[in-house]
C-alpha positions as CSV (number, residue, x, y, z in Angstrom):
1,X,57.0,29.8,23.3
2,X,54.8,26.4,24.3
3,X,51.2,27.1,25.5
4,X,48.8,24.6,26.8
5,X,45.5,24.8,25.5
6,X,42.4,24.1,28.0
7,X,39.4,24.4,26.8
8,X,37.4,24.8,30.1
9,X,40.0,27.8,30.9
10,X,38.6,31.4,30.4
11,X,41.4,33.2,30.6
12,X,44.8,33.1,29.2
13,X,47.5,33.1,32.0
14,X,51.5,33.4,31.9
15,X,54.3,33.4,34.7
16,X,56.5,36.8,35.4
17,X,59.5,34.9,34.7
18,X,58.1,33.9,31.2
19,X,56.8,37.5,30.5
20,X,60.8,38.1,31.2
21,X,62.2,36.0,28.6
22,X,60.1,37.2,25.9
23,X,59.8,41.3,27.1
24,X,63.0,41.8,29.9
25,X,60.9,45.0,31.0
26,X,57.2,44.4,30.3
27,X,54.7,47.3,30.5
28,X,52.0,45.7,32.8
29,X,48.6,47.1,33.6
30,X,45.9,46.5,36.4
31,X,43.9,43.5,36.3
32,X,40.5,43.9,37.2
33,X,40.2,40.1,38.0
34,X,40.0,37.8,40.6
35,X,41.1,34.1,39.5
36,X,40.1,30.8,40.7
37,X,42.0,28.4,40.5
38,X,41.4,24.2,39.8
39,X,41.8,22.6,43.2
40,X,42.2,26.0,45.1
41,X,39.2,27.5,46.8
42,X,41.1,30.4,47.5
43,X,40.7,33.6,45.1
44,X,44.1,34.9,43.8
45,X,44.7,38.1,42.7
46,X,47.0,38.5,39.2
47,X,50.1,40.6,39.4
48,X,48.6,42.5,36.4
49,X,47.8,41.3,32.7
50,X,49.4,42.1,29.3
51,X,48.7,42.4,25.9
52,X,50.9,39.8,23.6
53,X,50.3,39.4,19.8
54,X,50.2,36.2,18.6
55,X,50.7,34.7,15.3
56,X,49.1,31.2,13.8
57,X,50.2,31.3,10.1
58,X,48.7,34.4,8.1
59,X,46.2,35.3,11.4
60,X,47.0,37.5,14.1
61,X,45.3,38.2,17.5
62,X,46.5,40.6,20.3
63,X,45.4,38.7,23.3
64,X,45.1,39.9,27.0
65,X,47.2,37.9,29.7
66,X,46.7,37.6,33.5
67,X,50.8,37.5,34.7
68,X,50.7,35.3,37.9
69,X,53.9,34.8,40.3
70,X,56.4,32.5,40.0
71,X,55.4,30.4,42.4
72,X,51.8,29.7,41.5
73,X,53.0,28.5,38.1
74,X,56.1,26.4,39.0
75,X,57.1,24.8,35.7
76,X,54.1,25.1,34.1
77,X,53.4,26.4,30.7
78,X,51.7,29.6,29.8
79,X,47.9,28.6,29.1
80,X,45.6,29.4,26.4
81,X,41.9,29.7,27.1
82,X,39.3,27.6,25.2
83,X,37.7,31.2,23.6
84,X,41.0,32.2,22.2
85,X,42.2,28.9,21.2
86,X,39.1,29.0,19.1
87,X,40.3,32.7,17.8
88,X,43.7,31.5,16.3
89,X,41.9,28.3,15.0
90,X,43.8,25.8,16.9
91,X,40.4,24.3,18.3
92,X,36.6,23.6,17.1
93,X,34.7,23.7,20.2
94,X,31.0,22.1,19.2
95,X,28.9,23.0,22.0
96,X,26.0,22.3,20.0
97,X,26.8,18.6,19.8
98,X,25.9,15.9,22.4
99,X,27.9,12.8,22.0
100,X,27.7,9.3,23.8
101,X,30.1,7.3,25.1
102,X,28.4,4.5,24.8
103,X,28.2,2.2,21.8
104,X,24.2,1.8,22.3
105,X,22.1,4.0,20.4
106,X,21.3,7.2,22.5
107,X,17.7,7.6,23.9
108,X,16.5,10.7,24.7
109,X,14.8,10.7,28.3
110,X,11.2,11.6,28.3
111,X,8.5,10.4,30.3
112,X,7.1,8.0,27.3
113,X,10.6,7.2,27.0
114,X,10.6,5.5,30.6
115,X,7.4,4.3,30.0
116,X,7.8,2.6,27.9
117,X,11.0,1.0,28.9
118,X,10.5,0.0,32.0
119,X,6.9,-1.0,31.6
120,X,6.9,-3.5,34.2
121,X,7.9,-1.3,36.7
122,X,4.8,0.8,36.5
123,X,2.0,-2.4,36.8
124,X,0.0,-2.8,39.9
125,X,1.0,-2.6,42.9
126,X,4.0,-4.6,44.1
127,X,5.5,-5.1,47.3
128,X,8.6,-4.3,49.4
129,X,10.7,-6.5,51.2
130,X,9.8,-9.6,53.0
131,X,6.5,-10.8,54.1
132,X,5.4,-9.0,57.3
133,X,4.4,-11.2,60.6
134,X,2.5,-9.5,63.4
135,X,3.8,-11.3,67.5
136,X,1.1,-11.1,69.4
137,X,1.7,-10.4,73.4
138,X,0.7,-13.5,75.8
139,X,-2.4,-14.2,77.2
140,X,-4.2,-11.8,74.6
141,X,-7.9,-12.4,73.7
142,X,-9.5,-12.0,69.7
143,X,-11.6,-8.7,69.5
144,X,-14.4,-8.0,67.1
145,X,-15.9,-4.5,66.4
146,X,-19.7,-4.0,65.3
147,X,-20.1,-2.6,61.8
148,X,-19.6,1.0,60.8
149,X,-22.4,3.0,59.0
150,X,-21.3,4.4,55.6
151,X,-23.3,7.4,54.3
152,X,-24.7,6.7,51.4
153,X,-23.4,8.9,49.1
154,X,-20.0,7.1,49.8
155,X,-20.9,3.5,49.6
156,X,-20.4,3.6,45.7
157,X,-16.9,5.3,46.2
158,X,-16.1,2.2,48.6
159,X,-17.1,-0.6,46.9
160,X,-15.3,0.2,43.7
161,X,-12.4,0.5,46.4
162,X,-12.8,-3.1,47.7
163,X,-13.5,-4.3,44.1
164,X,-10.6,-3.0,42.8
165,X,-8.1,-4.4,46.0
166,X,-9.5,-8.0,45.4
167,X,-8.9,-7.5,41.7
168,X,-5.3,-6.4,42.3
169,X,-4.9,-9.1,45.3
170,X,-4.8,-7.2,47.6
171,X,-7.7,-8.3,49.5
172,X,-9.7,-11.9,49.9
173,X,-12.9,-12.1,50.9
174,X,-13.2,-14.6,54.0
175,X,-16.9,-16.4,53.7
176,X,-16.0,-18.1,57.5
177,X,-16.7,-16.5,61.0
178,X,-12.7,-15.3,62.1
179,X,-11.5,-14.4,66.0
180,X,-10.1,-11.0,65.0
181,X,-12.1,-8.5,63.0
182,X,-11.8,-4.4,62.9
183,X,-14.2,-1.8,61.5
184,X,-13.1,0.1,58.1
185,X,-12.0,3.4,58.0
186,X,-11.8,5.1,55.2
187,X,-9.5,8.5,54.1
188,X,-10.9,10.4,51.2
189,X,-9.4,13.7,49.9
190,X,-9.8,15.6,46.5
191,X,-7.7,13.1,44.5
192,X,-7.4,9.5,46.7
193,X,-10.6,6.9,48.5
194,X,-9.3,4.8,50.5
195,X,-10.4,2.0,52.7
196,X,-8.1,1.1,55.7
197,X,-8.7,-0.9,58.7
198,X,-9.2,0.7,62.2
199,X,-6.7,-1.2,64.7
200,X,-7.2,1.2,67.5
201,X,-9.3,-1.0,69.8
202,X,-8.3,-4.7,68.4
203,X,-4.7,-5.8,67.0
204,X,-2.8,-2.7,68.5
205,X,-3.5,-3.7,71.8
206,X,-2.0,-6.9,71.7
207,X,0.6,-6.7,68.6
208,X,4.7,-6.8,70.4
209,X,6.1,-4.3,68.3
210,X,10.0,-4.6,68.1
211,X,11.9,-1.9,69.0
212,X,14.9,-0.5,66.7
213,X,17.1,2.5,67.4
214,X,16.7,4.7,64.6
215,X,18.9,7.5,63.9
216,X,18.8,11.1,64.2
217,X,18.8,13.5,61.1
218,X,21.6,15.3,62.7
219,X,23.7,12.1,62.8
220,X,22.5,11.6,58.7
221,X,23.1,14.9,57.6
222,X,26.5,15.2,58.2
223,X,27.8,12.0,56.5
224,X,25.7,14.1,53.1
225,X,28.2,17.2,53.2
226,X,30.1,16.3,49.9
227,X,27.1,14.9,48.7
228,X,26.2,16.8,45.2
229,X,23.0,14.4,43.9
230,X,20.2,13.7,45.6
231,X,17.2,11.7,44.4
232,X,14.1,10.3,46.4
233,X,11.2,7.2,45.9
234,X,7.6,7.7,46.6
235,X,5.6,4.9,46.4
236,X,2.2,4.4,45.2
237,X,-0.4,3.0,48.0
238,X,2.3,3.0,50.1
239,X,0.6,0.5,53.0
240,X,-0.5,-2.0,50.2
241,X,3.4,-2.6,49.2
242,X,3.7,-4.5,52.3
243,X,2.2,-8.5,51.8
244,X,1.1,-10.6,55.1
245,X,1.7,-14.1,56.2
246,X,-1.4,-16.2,57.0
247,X,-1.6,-15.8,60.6
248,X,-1.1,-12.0,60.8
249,X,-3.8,-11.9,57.6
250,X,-6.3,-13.2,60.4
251,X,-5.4,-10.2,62.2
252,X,-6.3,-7.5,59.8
253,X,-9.6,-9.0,59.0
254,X,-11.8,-6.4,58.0
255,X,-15.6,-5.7,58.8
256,X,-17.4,-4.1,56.2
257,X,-21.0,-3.2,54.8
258,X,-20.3,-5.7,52.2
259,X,-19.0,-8.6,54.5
260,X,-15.6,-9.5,55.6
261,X,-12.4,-9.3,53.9
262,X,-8.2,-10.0,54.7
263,X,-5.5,-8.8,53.3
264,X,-2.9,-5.9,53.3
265,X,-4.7,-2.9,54.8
């Protein structure tokens, strides 16, 4: 008799009217299994399993057999599970061994791995997407805040912060008198200093923001229910990513204890 050997199988299985041909009355006994079958989410239930001895060469194994109907296996040959395949010697299964497909040498992914790889991708800041311009509402009027007093203790903390924006481009210092200016605000926590602007009384009032219908996470979440991978982007300074023109630069011009500076905050 033909079997067909898959190696992902972990059982052996065999049709009644096979079982027939090679035993007209089989002795059959209770499975205690529940199959699942490829492509079938429904559970089926053998109608009991059998012990067959078979021969390959000089070796012989008594294996156990789930007997399924007739009309579950059709046409199709008895099947030989990858374990017992391995048994009679007919397959080497190598679990052990990793190989690729491709015909470049195989990396193995670590984090100094993609390091070192991507290098570029892990410099400075960068931005993302196009350069941002700010519409001001008609009939608006420039605003300028008086200065902020930084405690002391914190003025160290906020100049290396400055420092290190103008060093990355971030920032410019502006040496000329500008219409808009707003006070700094910065957000410290255990691991990040910040210096942001504070728009609350100047460009907010005047900015036209446009207006996009966004969708719901109910309307998302459904078009995600085959969806098997997931994977998500942070960024780093998240706000800085997002570069100015010249006229909405003006806008953000920030007042500091050190003078004032433009930019991307």
């Amino acid at each position: 008799m033909k079997f067909q050997i898959d190696t992902a199988a972990t059982c052996n299985t065999i049709s009644q009217h096979m079982l027939k041909d090679l035993h007209p009355e089989p002795k059959l006994t209770r499975s205690p299994y529940i199959l699942h079958l490829y492509g079938n989410s429904k559970p089926l239930k053998p109608l009991g399993e059998v012990q067959l001895l078979c021969e390959q060469q000089d070796h012989y194994e008594t294996l156990v057999f789930q007997v399924l109907p007739d009309h579950i296996m059709g046409s199709k040959p008895a099947l030989l599970s990858g374990g017992d395949s391995e048994h009679l010697g007919l397959v080497t299964i190598e679990s052990d061994e990793v190989y690729s497909v491709s015909s470049l040498p195989s990396v193995r992914l670590t984090r100094e791995a993609v390091l070192t790889k991507y290098a570029d991708n892990f410099k400075g800041i960068g931005f993302l997407g196009p350069t941002v311009h700010f519409k001001l509402k008609k009939d608006t009027h420039p605003a300028q805040m008086p200065i902020h007093r930084v405690p002391i203790t914190k003025r160290a903390k906020k100049k290396q912060a400055i420092d290190s924006y103008v060093k990355a481009g971030i920032l410019k210092k502006v040496n000329e008198p500008t219409p808009w200016c707003s006070n700094e605000l910065i957000c410290e926590t255990s691991k990040k200093f910040r210096v942001c602007i504070d728009p609350s009384q100047t460009v907010h009032k005047v900015i036209e923001r446009p207006v996009y219908q966004m969708p719901t996470l109910p309307e998302q979440l459904q078009k995600l229910n085959k969806a098997k991978c997931f994977s998500f982007a942070d960024v780093r300074e998240g706000f800085l990513h997002l570069p100015l023109d010249d006229e909405s630069s003006y806008l953000t011009t920030m007042h500091t204890y050190y003078g004032r500076y433009q930019g991307r905050i």
